[in-house]
TORPADREN-141328 format. One line per 5 residues: their letters; for each residue x, y, z of C-alpha. Coordinates in steps of 0.05 Angstrom, whole numbers, always signed. Layout:
TORPADREN-141328
A = X Y Z; ...
END
This chain:
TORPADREN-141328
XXXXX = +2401 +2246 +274; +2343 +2225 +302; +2315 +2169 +346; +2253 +2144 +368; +2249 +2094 +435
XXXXX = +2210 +2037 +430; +2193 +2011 +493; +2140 +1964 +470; +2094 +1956 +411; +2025 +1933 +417
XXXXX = +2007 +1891 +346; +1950 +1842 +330; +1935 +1844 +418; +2007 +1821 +428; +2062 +1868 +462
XXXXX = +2126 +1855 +439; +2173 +1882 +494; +2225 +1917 +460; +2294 +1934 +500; +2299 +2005 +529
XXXXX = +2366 +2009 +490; +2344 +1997 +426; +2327 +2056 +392; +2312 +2072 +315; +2368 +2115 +288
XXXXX = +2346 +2119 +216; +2283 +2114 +170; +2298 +2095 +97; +2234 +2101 +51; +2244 +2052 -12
XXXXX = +2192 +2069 -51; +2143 +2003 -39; +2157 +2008 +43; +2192 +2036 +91; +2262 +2005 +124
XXXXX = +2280 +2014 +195; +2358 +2018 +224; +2368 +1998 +296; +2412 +2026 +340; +2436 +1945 +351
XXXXX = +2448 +1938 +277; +2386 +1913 +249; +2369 +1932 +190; +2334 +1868 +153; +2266 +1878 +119
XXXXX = +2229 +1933 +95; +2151 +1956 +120; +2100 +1969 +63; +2064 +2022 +72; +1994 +2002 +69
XXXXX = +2020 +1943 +121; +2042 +2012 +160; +1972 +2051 +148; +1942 +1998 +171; +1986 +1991 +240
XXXXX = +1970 +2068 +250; +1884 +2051 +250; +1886 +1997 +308; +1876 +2031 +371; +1940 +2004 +426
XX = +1948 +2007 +491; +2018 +2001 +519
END
């Protein structure tokens, strides 16, 4: 299994401090998107991918 730390994500010029702890322990692709399951149970809600695409463009600083 895999998993990715996310210490803190940089969207839309707002960090969102994310909990050392928290890690994501699976990646589901549903066909439209993309779900993510945290390693403190959330699971809720599913990405789309051009919503995803268009995270990866925007340069972020951290």
């Amino acid at each position: 299994m895999s998993v990715f730390a996310m210490p803190g994500i940089s969207v839309a010029g707002l960090t969102v401090k994310v909990d050392e702890r928290i890690r994501v322990v699976e990646l589901n692709a549903q066909g439209y998107g993309l779900q993510l399951i945290l390693s403190d149970g959330h699971e809720r809600g599913i990405y789309p991918w051009p919503y995803l695409a268009q995270l990866g463009l925007e340069t972020t600083t951290v």
